[in-house]
C-alpha positions in Angstrom: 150.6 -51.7 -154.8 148.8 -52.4 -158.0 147.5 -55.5 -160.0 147.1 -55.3 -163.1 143.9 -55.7 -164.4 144.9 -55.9 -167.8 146.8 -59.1 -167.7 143.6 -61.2 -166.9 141.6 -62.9 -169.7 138.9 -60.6 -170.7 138.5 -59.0 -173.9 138.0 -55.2 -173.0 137.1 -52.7 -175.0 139.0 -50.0 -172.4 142.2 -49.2 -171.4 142.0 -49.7 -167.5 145.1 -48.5 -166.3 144.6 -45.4 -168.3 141.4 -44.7 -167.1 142.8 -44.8 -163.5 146.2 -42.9 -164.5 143.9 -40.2 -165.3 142.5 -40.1 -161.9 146.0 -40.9 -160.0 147.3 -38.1 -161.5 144.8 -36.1 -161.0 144.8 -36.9 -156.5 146.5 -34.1 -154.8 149.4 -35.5 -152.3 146.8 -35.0 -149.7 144.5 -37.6 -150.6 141.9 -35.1 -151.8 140.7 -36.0 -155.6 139.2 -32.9 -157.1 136.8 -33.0 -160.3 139.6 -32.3 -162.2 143.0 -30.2 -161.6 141.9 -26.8 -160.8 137.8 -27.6 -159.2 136.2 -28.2 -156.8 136.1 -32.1 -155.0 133.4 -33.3 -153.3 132.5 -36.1 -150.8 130.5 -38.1 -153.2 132.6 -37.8 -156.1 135.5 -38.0 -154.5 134.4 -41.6 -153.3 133.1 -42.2 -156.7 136.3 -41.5 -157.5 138.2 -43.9 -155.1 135.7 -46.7 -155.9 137.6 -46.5 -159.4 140.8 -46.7 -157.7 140.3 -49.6 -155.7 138.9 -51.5 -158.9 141.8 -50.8 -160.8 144.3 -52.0 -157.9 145.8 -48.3 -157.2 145.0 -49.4 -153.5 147.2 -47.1 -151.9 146.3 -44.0 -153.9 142.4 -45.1 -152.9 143.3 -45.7 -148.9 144.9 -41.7 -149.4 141.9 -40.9 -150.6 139.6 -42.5 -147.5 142.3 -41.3 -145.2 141.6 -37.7 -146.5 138.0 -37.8 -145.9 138.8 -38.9 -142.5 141.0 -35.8 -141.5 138.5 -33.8 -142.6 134.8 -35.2 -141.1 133.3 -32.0 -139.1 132.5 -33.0 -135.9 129.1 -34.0 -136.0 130.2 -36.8 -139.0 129.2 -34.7 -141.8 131.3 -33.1 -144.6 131.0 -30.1 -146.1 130.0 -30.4 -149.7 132.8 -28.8 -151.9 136.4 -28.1 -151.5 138.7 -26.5 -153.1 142.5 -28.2 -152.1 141.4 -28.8 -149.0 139.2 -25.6 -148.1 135.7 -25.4 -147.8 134.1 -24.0 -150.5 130.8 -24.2 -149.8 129.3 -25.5 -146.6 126.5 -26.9 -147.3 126.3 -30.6 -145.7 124.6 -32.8 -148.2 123.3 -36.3 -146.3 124.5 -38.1 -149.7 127.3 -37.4 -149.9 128.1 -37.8 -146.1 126.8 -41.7 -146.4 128.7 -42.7 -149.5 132.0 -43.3 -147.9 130.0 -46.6 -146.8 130.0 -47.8 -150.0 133.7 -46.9 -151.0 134.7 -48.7 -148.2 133.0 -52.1 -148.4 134.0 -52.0 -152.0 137.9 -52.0 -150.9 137.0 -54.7 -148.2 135.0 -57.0 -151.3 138.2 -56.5 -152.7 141.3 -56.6 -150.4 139.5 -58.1 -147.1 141.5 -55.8 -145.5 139.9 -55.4 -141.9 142.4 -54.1 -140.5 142.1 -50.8 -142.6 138.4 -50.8 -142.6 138.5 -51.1 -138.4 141.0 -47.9 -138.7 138.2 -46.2 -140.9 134.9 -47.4 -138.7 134.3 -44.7 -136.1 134.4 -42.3 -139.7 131.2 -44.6 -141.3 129.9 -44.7 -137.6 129.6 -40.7 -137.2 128.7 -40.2 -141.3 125.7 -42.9 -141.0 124.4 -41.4 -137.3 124.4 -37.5 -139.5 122.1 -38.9 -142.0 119.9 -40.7 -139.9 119.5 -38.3 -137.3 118.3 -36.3 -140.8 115.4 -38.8 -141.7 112.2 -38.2 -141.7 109.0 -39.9 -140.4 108.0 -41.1 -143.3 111.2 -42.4 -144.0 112.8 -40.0 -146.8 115.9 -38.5 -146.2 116.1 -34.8 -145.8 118.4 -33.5 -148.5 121.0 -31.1 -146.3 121.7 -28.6 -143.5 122.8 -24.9 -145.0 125.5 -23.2 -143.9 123.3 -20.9 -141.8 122.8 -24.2 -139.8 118.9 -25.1 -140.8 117.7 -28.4 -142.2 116.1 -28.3 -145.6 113.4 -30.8 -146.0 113.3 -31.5 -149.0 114.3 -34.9 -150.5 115.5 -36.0 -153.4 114.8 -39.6 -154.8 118.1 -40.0 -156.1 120.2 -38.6 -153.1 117.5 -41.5 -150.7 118.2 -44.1 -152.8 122.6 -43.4 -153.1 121.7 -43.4 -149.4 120.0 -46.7 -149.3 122.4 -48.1 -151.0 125.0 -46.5 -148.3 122.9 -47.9 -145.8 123.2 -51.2 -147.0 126.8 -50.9 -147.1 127.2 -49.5 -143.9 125.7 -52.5 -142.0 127.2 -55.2 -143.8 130.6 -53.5 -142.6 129.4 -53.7 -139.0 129.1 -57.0 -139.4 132.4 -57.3 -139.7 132.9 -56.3 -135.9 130.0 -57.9 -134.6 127.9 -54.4 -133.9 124.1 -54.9 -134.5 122.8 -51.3 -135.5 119.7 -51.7 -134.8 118.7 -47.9 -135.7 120.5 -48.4 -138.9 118.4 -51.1 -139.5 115.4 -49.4 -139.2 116.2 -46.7 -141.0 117.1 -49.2 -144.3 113.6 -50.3 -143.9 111.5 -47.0 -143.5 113.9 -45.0 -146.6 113.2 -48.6 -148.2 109.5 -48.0 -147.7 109.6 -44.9 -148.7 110.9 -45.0 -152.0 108.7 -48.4 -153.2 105.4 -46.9 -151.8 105.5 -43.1 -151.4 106.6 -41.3 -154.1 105.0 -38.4 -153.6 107.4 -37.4 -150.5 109.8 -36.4 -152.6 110.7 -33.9 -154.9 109.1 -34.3 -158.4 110.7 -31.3 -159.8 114.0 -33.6 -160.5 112.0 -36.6 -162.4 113.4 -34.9 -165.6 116.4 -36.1 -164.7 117.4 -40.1 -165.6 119.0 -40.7 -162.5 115.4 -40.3 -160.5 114.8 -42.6 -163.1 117.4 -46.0 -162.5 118.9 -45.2 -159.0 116.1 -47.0 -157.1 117.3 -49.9 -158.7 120.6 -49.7 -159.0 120.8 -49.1 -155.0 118.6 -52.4 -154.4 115.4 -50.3 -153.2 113.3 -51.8 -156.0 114.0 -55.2 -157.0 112.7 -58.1 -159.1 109.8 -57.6 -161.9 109.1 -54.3 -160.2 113.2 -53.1 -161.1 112.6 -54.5 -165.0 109.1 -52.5 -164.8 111.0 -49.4 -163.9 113.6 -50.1 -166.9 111.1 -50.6 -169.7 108.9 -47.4 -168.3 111.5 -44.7 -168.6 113.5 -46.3 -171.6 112.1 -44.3 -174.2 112.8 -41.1 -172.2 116.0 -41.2 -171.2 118.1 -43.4 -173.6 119.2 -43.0 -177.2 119.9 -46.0 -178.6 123.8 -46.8 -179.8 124.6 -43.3 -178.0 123.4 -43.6 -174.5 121.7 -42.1 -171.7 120.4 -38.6 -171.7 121.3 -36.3 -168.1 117.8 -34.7 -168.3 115.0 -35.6 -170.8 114.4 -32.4 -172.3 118.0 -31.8 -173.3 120.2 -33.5 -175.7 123.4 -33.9 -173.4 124.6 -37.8 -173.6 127.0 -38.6 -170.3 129.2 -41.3 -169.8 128.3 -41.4 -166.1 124.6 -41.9 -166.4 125.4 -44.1 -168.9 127.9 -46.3 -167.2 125.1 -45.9 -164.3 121.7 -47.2 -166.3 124.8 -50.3 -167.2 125.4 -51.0 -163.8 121.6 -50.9 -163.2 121.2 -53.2 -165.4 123.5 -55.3 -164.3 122.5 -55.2 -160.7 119.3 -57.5 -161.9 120.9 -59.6 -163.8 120.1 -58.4 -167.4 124.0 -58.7 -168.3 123.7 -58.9 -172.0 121.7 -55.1 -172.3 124.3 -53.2 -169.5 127.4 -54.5 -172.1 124.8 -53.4 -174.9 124.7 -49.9 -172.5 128.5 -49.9 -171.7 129.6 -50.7 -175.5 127.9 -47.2 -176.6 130.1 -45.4 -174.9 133.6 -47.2 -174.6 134.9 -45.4 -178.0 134.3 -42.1 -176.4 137.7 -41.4 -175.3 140.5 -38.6 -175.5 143.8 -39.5 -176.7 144.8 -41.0 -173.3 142.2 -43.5 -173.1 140.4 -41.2 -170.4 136.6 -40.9 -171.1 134.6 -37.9 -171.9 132.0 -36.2 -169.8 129.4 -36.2 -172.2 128.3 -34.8 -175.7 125.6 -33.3 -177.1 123.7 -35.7 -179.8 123.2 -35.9 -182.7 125.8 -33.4 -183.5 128.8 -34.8 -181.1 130.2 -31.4 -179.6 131.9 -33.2 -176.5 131.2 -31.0 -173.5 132.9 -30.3 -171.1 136.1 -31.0 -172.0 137.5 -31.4 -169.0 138.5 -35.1 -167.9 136.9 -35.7 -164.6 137.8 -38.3 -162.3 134.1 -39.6 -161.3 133.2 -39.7 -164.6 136.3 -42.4 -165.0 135.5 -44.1 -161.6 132.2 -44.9 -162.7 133.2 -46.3 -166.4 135.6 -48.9 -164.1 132.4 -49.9 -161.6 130.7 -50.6 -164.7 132.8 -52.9 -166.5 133.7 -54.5 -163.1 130.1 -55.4 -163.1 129.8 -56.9 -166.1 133.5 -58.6 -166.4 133.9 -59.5 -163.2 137.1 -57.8 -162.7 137.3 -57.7 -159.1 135.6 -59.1 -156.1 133.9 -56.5 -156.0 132.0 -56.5 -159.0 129.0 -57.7 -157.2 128.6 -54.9 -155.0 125.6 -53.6 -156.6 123.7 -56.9 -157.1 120.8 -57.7 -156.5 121.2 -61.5 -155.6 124.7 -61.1 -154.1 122.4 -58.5 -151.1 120.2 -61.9 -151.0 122.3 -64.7 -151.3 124.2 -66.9 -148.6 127.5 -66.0 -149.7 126.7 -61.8 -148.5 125.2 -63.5 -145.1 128.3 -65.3 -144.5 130.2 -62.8 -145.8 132.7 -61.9 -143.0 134.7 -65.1 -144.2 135.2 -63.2 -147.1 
């Protein structure tokens, strides 16, 4: 059943039904949401993916796609990290991407309240948060992934920590819901928490050339307050071209709707509203003829690349303007006062 966001009283400057046609169409009967038609999917997109779903009202197509993921957890709570219609691909098991069903799922509950479906899904978030923990180190950083050939590697990324933390948070406001108290969970939110304010040098530099390293800490809640808007102004100038958007890596000149739509909802996750719409208005003209949004495009000559419409990519263009318009319930999810704020602790009345 859909509702249809369109009919509400907001001016936008996107077409949200297309956007989510384009990934609806793109969901294999299965459940499974691929990049696009033809690649790979992924845990993490393919919740990324959902997320968009669920804002958009496609609510069964986005329960398909949760349903999916729970058919095919490994036994251990993990997923393998590509797939290819339902074969493994590659069997690497990435701890970020196994923790982000957490957030899919809280987002359909801000939205629909549905406990009954999110009790159905629990014992998958239960297993997927117990992999990643059971994958932290002492000092509080998340080890990246175990290979195929079975062996952890240690090294950890800032961005992959802080989707986690975010996950994290996500994970334990659901068991609330239920009335379980976590307690491991709980200490592992405040160690990775730890770990990303106060010990940077635990994880792996080598990516700070990329702008997610860059806004993800605050976008998942791990830095907050004057610290977050210190983060913002620091980076600015690296990573963002003004009335274009936000650069994938600082050394090249590839603009991407994703990171942009990402540094938006950053920015709107500390309350600086009027700069994410600023963000989010750079890239709302950047469409194919459908209404579905680009990848990205190289600047300042505008060669779009790739061309291929991918469903994250259109997930995350949805979260954004969510966060800004308030189209759903759930366009709070990433805030930083909603996480502190009476209505979150007294949220299973939601």
């Amino acid at each position: 059943m859909k509702y249809k966001i369109t009919e509400r009283k907001y001016d936008l400057s996107i077409d949200v039904n297309a956007v989510a046609d384009v990934i609806a169409e793109t969901q294999y009967p299965s459940g499974e949401i691929p990049w696009c038609r033809g690649q790979k999917s992924d845990p993490w997109d393919h919740v990324e993916a959902a997320i968009g779903l669920s804002t958009a009202g496609y609510l069964q197509e986005a329960r398909s796609a949760f349903e999916w993921l729970a058919g095919v957890q490994l036994e251990d709570g993990s997923w393998y990290a590509a797939y290819m219609e339902g074969i493994p691909s590659d069997k690497t098991r990435e701890t970020n991407m196994t923790a982000y069903i957490a957030v899919g799922l809280f987002h359909y509950y801000l939205i629909t309240g549905d406990r009954v479906f999110i009790r159905k899904m629990w014992p998958t978030v239960k297993a997927a948060i117990d992999f990643v923990i059971r994958l932290q180190a002492h000092g509080g950083e998340i080890y990246w992934a175990i290979s195929p050939e079975n062996k952890i590697d240690p090294m950890a990324l800032l961005t992959g920590s802080s989707s986690i933390y975010m996950s994290l948070k996500c994970a334990l406001a659901l068991s609330q819901l239920f009335g379980h108290d976590m307690p491991e969970w709980k200490k592992a939110l405040a160690t990775l928490g730890n770990a990303i304010q106060n010990k940077p040098q635990q994880f792996n530099m080598t990516k700070s050339r990329f702008s997610m390293d860059w806004f993800y800490p605050v976008l998942a809640g791990a830095i907050t307050g004057r610290n977050a808007q210190a983060r913002i102004d620091k980076f600015w100038k690296k990573f963002v071209i003004e009335n274009h958007g936000v650069l994938c890596v600082s050394n090249e000149p590839w603009v991407t709707i994703a990171e942009s739509c990402e540094l938006s909802l950053a920015l709107s996750s500390i309350g600086n509203y009027n700069l994410s719409e600023i963000v989010f208005n750079w890239i709302c003209d950047k469409t194919f003829e459908d209404g579905s949004y680009w990848c990205g495009y190289t600047c300042p000559d505008m060669t779009i690349w790739p061309q291929d419409k991918f469903t994250w990519t259109n997930g995350v263009v949805l979260m954004a303007a969510d966060a800004i318009y308030n189209l759903t319930p759930a366009g709070k999810l990433f805030s930083h006062r909603f996480w502190n704020s009476s209505e979150f602790s007294s949220f299973n009345g939601l």
